[in-house]
C-alpha positions as CSV (number, residue, x, y, z in Angstrom):
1,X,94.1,110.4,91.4
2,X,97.3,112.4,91.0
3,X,100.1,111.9,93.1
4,X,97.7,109.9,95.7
5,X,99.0,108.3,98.5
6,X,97.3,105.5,100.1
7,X,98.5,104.8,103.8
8,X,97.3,101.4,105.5
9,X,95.6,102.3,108.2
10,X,96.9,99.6,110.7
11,X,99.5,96.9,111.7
12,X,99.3,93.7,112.6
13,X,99.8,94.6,116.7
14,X,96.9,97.5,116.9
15,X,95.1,97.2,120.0
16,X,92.3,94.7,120.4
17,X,90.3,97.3,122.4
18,X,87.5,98.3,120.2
19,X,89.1,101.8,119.2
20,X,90.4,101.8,115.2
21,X,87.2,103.6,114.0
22,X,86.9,105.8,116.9
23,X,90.6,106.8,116.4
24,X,90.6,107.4,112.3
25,X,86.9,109.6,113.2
26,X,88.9,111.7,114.7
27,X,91.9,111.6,112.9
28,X,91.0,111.5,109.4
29,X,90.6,115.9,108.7
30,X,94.5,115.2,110.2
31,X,95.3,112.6,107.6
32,X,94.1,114.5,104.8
33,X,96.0,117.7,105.7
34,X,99.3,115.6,105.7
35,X,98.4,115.1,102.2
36,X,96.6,111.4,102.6
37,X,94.4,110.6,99.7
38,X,93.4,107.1,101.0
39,X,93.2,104.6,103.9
40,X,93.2,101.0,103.3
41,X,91.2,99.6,106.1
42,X,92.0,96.1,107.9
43,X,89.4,93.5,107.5
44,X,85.7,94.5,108.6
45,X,83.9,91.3,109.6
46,X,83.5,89.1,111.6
47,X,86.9,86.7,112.3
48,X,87.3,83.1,114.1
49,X,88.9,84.9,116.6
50,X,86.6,87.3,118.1
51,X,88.4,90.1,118.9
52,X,91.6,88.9,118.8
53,X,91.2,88.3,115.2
54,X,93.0,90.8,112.7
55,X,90.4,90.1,110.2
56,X,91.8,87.7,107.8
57,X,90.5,84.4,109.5
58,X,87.4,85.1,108.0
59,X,84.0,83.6,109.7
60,X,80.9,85.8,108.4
61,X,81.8,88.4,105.5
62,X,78.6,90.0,106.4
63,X,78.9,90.8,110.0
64,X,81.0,94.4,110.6
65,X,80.2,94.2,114.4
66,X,76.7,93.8,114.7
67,X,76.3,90.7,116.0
68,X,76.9,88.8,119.2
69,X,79.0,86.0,117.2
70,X,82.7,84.2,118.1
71,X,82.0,85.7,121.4
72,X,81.7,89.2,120.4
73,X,79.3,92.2,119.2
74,X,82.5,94.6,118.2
75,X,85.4,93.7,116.3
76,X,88.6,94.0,116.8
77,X,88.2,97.5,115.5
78,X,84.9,98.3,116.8
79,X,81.1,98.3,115.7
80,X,79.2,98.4,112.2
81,X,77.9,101.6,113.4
82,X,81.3,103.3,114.2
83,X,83.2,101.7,111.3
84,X,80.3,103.1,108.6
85,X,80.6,107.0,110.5
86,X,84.6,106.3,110.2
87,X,84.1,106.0,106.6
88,X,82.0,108.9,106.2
89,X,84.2,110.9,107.9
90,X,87.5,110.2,105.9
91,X,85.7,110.7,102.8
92,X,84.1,114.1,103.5
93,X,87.4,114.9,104.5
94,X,88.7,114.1,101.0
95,X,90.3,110.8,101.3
96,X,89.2,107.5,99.8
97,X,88.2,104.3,101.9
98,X,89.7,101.2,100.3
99,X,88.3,98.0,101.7
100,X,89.8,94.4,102.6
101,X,88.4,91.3,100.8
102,X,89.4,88.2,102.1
103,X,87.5,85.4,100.3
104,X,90.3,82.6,99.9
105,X,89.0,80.8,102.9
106,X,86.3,80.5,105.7
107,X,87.5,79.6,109.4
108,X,85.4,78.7,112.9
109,X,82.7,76.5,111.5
110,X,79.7,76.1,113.4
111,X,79.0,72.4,113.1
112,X,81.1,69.1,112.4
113,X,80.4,67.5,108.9
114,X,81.8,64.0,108.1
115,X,83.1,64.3,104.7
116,X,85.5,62.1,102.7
117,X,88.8,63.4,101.9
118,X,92.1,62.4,100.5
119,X,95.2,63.7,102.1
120,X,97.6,65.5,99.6
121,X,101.4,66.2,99.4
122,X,102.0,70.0,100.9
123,X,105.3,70.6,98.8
124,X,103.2,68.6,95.1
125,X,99.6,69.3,95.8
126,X,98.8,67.0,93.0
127,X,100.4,64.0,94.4
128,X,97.8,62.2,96.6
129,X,99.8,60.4,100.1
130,X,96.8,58.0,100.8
131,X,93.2,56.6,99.8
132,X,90.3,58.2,100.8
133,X,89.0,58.0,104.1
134,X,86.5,60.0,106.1
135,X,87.1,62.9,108.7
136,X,85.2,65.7,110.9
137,X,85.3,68.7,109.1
138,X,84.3,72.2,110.5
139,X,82.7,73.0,107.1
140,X,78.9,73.9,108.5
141,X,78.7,77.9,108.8
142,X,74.9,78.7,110.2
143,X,75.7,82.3,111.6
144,X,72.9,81.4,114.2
145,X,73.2,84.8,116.0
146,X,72.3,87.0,112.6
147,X,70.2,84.6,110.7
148,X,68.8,85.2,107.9
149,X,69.8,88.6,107.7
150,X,71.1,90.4,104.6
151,X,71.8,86.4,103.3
152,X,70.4,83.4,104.1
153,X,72.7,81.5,102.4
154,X,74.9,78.7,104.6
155,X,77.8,77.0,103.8
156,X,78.6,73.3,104.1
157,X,81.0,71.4,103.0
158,X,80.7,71.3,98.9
159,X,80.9,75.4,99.4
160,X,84.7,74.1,100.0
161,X,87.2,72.0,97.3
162,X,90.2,71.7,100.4
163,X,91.0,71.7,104.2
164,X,93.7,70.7,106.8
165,X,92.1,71.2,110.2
166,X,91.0,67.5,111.1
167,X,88.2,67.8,114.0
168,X,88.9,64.3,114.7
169,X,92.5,64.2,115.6
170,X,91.9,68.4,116.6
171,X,95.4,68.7,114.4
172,X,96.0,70.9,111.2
173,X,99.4,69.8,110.2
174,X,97.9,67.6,106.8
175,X,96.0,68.6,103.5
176,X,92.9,67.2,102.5
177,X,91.4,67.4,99.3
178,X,87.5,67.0,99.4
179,X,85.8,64.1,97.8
180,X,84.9,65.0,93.8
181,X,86.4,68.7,94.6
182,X,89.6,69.9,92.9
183,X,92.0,72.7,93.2
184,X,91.2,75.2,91.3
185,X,93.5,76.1,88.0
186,X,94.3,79.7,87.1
187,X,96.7,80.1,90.5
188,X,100.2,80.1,91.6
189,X,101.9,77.0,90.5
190,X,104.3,76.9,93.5
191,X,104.1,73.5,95.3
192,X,102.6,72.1,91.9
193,X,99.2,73.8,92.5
194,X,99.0,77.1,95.8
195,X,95.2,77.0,95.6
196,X,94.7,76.4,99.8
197,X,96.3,78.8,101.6
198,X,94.4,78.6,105.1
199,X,91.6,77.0,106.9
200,X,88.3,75.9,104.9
201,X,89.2,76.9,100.9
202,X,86.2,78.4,99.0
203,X,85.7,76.7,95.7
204,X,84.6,79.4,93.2
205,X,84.2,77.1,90.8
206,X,80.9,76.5,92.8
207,X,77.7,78.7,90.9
208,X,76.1,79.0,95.0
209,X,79.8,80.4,96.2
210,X,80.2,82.7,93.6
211,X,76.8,84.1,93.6
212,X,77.0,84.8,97.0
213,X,80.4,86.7,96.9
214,X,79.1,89.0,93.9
215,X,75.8,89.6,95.8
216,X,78.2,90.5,98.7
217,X,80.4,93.0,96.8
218,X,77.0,94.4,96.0
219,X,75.7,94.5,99.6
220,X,78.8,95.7,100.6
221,X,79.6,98.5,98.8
222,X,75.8,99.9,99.3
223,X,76.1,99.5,102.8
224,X,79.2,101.1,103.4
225,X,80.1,103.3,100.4
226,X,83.7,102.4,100.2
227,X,85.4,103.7,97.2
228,X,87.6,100.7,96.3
229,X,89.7,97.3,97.8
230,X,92.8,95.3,98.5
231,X,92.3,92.2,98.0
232,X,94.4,89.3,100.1
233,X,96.0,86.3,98.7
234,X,95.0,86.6,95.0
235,X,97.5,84.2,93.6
236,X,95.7,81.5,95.4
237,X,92.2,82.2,93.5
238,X,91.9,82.0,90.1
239,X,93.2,84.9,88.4
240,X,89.9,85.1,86.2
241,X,87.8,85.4,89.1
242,X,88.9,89.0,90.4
243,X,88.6,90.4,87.0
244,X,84.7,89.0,86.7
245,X,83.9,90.0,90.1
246,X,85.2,93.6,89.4
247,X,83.3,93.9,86.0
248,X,80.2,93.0,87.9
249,X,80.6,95.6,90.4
250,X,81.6,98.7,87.9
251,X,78.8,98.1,86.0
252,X,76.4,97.5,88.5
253,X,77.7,101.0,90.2
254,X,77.1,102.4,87.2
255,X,80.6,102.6,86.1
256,X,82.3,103.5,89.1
257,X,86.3,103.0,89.0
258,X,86.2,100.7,92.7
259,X,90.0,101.5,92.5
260,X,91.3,97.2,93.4
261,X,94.7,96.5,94.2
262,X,95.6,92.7,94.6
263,X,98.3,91.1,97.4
264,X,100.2,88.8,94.7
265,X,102.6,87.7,97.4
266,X,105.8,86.4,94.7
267,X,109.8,87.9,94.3
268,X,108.9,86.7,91.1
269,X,108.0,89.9,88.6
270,X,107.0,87.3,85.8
271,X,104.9,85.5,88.1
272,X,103.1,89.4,89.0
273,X,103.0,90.4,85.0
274,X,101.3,86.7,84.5
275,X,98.4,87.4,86.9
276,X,97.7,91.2,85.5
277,X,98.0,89.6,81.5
278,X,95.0,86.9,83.1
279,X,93.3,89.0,85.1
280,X,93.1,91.5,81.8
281,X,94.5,94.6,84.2
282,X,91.6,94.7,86.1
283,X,93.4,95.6,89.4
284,X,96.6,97.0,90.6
285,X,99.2,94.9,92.1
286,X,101.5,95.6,95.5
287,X,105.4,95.5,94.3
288,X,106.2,92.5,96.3
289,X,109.9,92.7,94.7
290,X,110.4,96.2,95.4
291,X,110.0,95.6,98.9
292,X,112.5,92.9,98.9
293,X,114.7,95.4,97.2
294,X,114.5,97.2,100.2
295,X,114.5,95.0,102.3
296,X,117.8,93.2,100.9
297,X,119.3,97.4,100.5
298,X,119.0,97.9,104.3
299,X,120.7,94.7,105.5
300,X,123.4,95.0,102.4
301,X,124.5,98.6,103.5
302,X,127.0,100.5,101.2
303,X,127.5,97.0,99.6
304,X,123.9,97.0,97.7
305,X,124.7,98.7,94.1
306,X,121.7,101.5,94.4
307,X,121.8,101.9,90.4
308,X,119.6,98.1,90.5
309,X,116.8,99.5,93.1
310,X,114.1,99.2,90.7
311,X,115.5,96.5,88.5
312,X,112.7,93.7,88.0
313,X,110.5,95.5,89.6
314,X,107.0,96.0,88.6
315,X,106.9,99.9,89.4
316,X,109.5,100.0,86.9
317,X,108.3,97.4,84.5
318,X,104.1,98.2,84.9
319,X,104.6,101.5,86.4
320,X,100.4,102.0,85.7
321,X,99.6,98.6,87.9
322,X,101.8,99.4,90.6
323,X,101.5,99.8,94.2
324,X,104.9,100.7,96.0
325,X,105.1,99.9,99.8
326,X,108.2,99.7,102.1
327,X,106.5,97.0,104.9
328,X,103.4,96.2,105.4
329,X,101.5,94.3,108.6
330,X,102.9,90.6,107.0
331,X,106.8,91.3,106.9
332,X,106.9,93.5,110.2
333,X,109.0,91.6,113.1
334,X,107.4,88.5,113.9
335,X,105.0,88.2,111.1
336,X,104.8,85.2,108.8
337,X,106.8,87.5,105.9
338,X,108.4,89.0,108.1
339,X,111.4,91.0,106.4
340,X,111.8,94.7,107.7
341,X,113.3,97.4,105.7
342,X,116.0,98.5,108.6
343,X,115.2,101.6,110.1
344,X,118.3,103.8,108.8
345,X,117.0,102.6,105.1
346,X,113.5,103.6,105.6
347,X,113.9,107.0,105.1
348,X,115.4,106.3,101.8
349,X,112.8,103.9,100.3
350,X,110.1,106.1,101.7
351,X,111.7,109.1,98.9
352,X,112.0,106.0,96.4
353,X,108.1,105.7,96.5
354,X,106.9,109.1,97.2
355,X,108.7,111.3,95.6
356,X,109.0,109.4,91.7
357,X,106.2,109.7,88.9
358,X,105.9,105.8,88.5
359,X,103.6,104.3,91.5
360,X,100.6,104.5,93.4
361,X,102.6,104.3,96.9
362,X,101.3,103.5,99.9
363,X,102.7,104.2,104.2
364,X,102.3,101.2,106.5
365,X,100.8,102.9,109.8
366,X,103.5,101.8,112.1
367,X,106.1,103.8,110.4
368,X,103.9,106.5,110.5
369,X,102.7,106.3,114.1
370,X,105.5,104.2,115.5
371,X,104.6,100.7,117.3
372,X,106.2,99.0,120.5
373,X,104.6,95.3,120.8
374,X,106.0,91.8,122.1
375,X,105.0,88.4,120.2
376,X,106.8,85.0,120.1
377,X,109.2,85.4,122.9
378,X,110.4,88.9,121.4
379,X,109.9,93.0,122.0
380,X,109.3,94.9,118.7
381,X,109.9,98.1,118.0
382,X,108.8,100.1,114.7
383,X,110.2,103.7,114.7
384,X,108.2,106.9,113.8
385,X,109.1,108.8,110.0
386,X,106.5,110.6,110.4
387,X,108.1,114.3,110.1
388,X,110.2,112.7,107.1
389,X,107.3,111.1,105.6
390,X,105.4,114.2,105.7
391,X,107.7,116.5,104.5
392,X,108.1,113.9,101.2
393,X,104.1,113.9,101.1
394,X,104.3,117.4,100.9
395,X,106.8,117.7,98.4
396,X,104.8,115.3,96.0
397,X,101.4,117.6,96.2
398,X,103.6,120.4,95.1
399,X,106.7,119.6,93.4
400,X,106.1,116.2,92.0
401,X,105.2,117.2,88.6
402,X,106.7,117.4,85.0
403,X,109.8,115.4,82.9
404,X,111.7,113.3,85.4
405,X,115.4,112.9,84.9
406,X,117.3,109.8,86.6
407,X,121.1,110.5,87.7
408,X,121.5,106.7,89.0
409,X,125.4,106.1,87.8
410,X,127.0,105.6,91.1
411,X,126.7,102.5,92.8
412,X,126.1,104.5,96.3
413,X,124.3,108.0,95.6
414,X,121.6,108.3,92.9
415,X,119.5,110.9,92.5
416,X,116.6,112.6,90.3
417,X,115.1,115.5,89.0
418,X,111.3,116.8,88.7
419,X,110.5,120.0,86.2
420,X,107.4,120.4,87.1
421,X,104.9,121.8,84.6
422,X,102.9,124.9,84.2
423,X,100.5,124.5,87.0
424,X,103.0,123.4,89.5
425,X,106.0,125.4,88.2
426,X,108.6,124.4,91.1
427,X,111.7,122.4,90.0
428,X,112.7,119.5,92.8
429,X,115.3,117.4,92.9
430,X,116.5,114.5,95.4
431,X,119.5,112.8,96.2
432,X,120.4,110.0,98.4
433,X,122.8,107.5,99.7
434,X,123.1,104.3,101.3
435,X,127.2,105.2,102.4
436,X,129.4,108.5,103.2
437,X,127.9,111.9,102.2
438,X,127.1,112.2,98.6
439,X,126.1,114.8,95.6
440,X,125.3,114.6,92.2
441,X,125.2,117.7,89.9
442,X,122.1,117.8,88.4
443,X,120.7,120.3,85.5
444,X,117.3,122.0,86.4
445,X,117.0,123.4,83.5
446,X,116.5,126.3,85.8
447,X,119.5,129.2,85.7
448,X,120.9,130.6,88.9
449,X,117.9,129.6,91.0
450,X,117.6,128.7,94.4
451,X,116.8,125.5,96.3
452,X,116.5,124.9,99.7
453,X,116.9,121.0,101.4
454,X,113.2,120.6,102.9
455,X,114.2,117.8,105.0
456,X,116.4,120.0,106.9
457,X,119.4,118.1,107.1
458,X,121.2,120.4,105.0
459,X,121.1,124.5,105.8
460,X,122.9,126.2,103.1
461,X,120.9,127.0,99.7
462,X,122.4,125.6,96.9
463,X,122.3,127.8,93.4
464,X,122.2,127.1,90.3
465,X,125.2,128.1,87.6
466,X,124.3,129.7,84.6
467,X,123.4,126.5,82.4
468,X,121.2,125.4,85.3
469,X,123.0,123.0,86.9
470,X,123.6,122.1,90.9
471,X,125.5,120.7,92.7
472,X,122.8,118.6,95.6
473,X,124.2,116.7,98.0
474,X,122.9,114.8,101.2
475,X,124.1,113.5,104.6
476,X,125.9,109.8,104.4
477,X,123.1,107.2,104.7
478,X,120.4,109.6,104.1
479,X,118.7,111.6,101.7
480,X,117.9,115.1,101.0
481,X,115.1,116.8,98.8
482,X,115.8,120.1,97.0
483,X,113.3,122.3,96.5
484,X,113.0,125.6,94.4
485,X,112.6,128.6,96.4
């Protein structure tokens, strides 16, 4: 889609009252007016947690609020029935409706299974710390409240290759590896082997597991009509599986795209170009180091050297596999990432992914909307860009076009130019800076023209001379977008 813009439509802290789909029903005409193309939508189903449960605790993949389960009809969000309208809605409004996938692991078991298992080293996974003895698992799904419905299939311990909750000593602090089951190759090889991740770990190895989750990508997508994914914690499945499961799903849908992009949580850009050379490009990736670029940027100040923003980076490296964020619902205060982009920055970063040709970029909800919430002992706060955000949305449906030229030689203020082309004929160009005031002259190719800062922060129009050059400058910590009048 050109010049898209995803937004994730929630945070970690939304209110466990029922209300998401209600709210993006009657928000979603809004959303696509501010120039919204997509929604990435938290976690449908069923969780552990009932509606406390954010979604990725996964207990029954198949459940969107139907049934009376984990002591709960609705979840977190709401019902099947308003979640399935929600959908409908956004997309006659023009946007997309990417879905979650969680399948790395199953939690809340129904039953106890006694199983043999062989505790494992967390920090080598392939070095075994004892013999093998025999524990109560919580492996036994029976999903007794929906039954047979839309699957019969239950799941039981071999459905599983790994674990750490121990029903018998009711403590999750060790890793078991199931009797004759074996992490599975093709993942991260942090900790010698980062297959488990969480709670019960599927084993996709397994021809029942893996039928199951293509029939349910197959259900799924009829049932709701969603027009793509993000998918969590790819780097702990193996990178083959994703691309096979996709294949099946675009050809079943008679060729659909099912736009994918994958949570590859790694600093490490080889590690992200490793999974998309396995996984044959079949889905995007998020620009985990990008967002530490950020992130590191806003604590550094007018120390970080803003010529290196988007060195290593995959947006600069794989610009066509690339989804640019600036936080997301893991590294907001008190998460398990947690590693804010500081407020004065965000601004800034928010330009960096909106308003370049390279990246699919994507607004976390709370910087959009704002959130106030308290969690381990501390109050949060996540300020509102929303008028900035918008005004850089804006800016890319109608000036983010054409040759890009990159004026980043100074280590404080860079900037950039956009040509446009002949459909969208405007000229833009942006400058910012992470110390005092700066400028950069710029050529926009463009003799004495006019431009106009649509952020606001500047009031006087800045002209081009007769070789088409300007002079664009922005506040200090700040930026400023130039547009042709």
């Amino acid at each position: 889609m050109t010049n898209g813009v995803i937004m994730q439509y929630f945070h970690w802290y939304c209110p466990n009252d029922g209300t998401l789909w209600d709210k993006l029903d009657k928000t979603a005409n809004e959303l696509a007016d501010a120039g919204f193309t997509a929604l990435w939508l938290p976690p449908a189903y069923k969780g552990s947690g009932g509606t406390w449960d954010v979604g990725y605790a996964v207990y029954d993949l198949f459940d969107l609020g139907e049934f009376d389960q984990k002591g709960t009809v609705r979840t977190k969000y709401g019902t099947r029935e308003q979640y399935l309208a929600a959908i409908k809605t956004a997309q006659h409004a023009g946007i997309q409706i990417y879905a979650d996938v969680v399948f790395n692991h199953k939690d809340g078991g129904d039953e106890i299974e006694r199983i043999l298992a062989q505790e494992m080293d967390w920090n080598d996974r392939n070095r075994p710390v004892s013999d093998w003895y025999e524990i109560g698992a919580y492996t036994k799904f029976n999903f007794s409240s929906r039954g047979d419905k839309y699957s019969s299939m239950k799941w039981y311990w071999w459905c599983f290759d790994s674990l750490s909750y121990n029903a018998d000593t009711q403590r999750a602090d060790k890793l078991y590896r199931i009797k004759d089951k074996h992490f599975e190759t093709e993942v991260s090889h942090e900790h010698g082997n980062f297959d488990y991740l969480m709670a019960n770990d599927l084993d996709t190895s397994n021809d029942f597991v893996r039928g199951e989750l293509m029939y349910w990508g197959r259900w799924f997508v009829d049932t709701t009509g969603v027009d793509g994914f993000r998918i969590d914690a790819v780097k702990h499945i193996r990178s083959t599986f994703f691309r096979d499961w996709l294949n099946h799903l675009r050809v079943h849908f008679g060729g659909r795209e099912l736009f994918s992009v994958g949570e590859y949580w790694s600093q490490d850009i080889d590690a992200l170009h490793g999974y998309i050379t396995a996984s044959e490009g079949r889905l995007a990736l998020f620009d985990v180091p990008l967002h530490y670029k950020f992130h590191q940027a806003s604590r550094q100040g007018n120390s970080f050297d803003m010529r290196s923003i988007f060195d290593r980076t995959l947006v600069k490296e794989q610009p066509a596999l690339a989804v640019t964020f600036v936080e997301n619902h893991d590294t907001q205060p008190c998460q398990s990432l947690e590693s804010p982009v500081e407020p004065w920055f965000k601004p800034l970063a928010y330009a960096l992914i909106l308003l370049r040709r390279e990246g699919y970029p994507c607004v976390f909800y709370a910087d959009y909307y704002g959130a106030q919430y308290h969690d381990k002992g501390r109050d949060a706060t996540l300020y509102s860009h929303r008028f900035l955000i918008d005004k850089f949305i804006k800016a890319r449906q109608e000036y983010s076009f054409g040759d890009q030229h990159d004026y980043f030689d100074h280590p404080n203020t860079i900037g950039w130019t956009r040509l446009g082309n002949r459909e969208h004929p405007g000229a833009m160009a942006v400058v910012l800076t992470n110390s005092e005031p700066g400028n950069k002259w710029m050529n926009m190719f463009r003799p004495n023209a006019a431009f106009y800062d649509a952020t606001g922060h500047i009031k006087d129009i800045v002209y081009t001379n007769n070789d088409g050059w300007g002079d664009f400058s922005c506040p200090g910590g700040s930026v400023s977008v130039w547009l042709q009048k």
